[in-house]
N, C-alpha and C positions, 0 to 999 in steps of 0.2 A: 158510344162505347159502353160496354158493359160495366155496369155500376161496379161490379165486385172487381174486376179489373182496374176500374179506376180507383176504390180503396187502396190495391196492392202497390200501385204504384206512387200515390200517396205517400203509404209508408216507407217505402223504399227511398224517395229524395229526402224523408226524413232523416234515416237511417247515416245516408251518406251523407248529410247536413252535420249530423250530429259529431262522423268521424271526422269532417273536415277541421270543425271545430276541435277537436278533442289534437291534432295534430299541429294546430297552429298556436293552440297552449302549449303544445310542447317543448315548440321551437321557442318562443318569447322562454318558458321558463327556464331554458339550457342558455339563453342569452343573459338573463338576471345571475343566475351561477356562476359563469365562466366572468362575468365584470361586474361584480355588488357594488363596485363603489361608483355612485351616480356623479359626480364629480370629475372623475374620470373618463367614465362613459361617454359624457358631456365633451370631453377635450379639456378639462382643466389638469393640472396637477397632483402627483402623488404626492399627501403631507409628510410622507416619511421622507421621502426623499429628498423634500423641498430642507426639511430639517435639519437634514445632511448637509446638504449645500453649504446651508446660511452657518451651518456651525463651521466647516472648513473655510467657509471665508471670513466670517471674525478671526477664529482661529490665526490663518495668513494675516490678515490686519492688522493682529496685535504684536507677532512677530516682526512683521515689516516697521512697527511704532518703535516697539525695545531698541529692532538693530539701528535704527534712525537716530536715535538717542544716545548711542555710543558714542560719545567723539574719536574713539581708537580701540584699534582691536587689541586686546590683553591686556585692557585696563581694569583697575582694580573700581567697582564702584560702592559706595559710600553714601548709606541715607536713596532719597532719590533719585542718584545720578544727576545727571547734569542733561538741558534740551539740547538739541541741534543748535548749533547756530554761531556767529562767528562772537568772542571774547572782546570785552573793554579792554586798554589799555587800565592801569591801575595809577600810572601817574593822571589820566584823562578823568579818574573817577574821583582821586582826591582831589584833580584840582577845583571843582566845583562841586563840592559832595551835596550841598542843600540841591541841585539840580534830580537830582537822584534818591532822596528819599524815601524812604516808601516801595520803590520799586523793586521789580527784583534788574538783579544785576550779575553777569556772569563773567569771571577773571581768570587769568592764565599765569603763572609762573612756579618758580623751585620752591617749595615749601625750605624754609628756614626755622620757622618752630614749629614744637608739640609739647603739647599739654601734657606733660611728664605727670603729672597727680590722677585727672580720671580720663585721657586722652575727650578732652569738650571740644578742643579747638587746635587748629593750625593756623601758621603764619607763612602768607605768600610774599615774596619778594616781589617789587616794583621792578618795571624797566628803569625808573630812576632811579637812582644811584641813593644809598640811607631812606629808601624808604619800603615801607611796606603794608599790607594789611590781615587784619585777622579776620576767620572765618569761625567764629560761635555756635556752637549747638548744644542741642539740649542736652544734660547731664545723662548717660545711660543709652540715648535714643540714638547716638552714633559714637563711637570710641575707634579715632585714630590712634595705631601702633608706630611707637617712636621709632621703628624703621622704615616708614615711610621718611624721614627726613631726606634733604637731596633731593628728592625724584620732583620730579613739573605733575602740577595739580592743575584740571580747572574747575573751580567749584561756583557754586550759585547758589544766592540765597537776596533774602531782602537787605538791604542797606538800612542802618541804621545810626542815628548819631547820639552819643549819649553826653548831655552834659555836666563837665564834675568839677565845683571850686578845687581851688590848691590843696585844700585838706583833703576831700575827697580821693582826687585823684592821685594823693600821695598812698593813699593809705590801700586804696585799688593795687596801684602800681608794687606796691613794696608785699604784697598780697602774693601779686601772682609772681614777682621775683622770687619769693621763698618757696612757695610751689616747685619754681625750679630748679632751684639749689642756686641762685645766682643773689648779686649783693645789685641794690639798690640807693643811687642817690638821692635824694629830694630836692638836689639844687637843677634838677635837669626839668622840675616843674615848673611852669611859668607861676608868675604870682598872680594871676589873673583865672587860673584852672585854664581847663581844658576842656574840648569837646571830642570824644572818643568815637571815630568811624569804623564800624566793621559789619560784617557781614554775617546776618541772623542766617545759617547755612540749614538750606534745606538737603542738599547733596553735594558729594564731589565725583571726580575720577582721577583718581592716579594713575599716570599714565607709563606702562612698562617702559623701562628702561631699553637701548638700544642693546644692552648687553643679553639681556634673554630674553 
C-alpha cells in the first residue's frame, strides 16, 4: 500500500477513536447528573426519606404510648397520668403495706378529700368500708381542684410508710384538720403512734363522670 495512504488512514481511526471516546464520556457524564447520589445509584436509600419515615413512626409510636396510658377517654389527667394496667384493691394494699414499699402502686376509687390549702393531695376511698388512703404530691408540681371531690380517681405513685409517735402524729393530724376547717380529736391516736401509709403520687386521672 502506499505509504501516504496508509498515514491517511492512520489518522482517520484516530480521528474516530477519539469521537468514540468523546461520546461515551458523554453518556457516563449525563448518567452522574440525572443520579449524584452514589448511594442510591447503588440501590440503597434516599436519607431524606428514610428521615421521614423514621420521624412518622416515632411520631405514631408515641401517640399509640399516650392513648395506651389513658385508662378512659375524658379523663381529666394529673401529674403523669396513670400506666395501663389493671388497679390494686386498696383494702389488699393496706392489708400488708410493708409488702409493698418502695414500689409503685396504682388504686382505684371516689375521691373523698382535698387538700382545701394548696390542693398536694387527695383522699381515695377503700372498698372497705372506714377506710381509705391518701395520695401526696409535691407542693405546686400538681394542684387538685376541690371539685373534683366525688368523682372515681386512679392514681399511682410509690407507697410509702411514715412513722409518727403519739405526739407527732397528733400534732400532723390536728395540722392537716385545720387546713381543712374541720376539728380534731387526740383521743382517736393510739398511745403507741402510728405508722402513716400513702401514696408519694406521681400522677392521677379522674375519670368523667357518666353524666358528661
Amino acid at each position: 500500500m502506499n505509504p501516504e495512504l496508509r498515514q491517511v488512514d492512520m489518522r482517520s481511526m484516530t480521528v474516530i477513536a477519539a469521537l468514540l471516546a468523546i461520546l461515551a464520556l458523554g453518556v457516563v457524564t449525563s448518567d452522574a447528573v440525572a443520579d449524584p447520589d452514589p448511594a442510591k445509584a447503588a440501590g440503597g436509600c434516599d436519607p431524606a426519606a428514610c428521615a421521614s419515615t423514621c420521624k412518622s413512626a416515632t411520631t405514631e409510636a408515641k401517640a399509640q404510648s399516650v392513648s395506651a396510658d389513658l385508662p378512659a377517654p375524658g379523663g381529666d389527667v394529673y401529674g403523669e397520668g396513670v400506666a395501663a394496667g389493671d388497679t390494686m384493691p386498696i383494702s389488699k394494699l393496706l392489708a400488708q403495706p410493708e409488702k409493698h414499699l418502695g414500689h409503685t402502686v396504682r388504686v382505684q376509687g371516689p375521691i373523698v378529700g382535698v387538700c382545701k390549702s394548696r390542693g398536694c393531695w387527695i383522699e381515695i376511698a377503700s372498698d372497705k368500708e372506714m377506710q381509705k388512703i391518701q395520695l401526696k404530691v409535691e407542693d405546686g408540681e400538681i394542684v387538685f381542684p376541690p371539685e373534683i371531690m366525688g368523682q372515681t380517681a386512679i392514681v399511682e405513685g410509690v407507697l410509702e410508710g411514715i412513722p409518727m409517735t403519739h405526739e407527732q402524729a397528733c400534732a400532723f393530724l390536728e395540722h392537716e384538720a385545720e387546713c381543712q376547717g374541720e376539728s380534731f380529736d387526740r383521743s382517736t391516736v393510739p398511745a403507741e403512734g402510728i405508722t402513716m401509709y400513702r401514696i408519694k403520687g406521681t400522677g392521677a386521672v379522674v375519670l368523667a363522670s357518666a353524666e358528661s
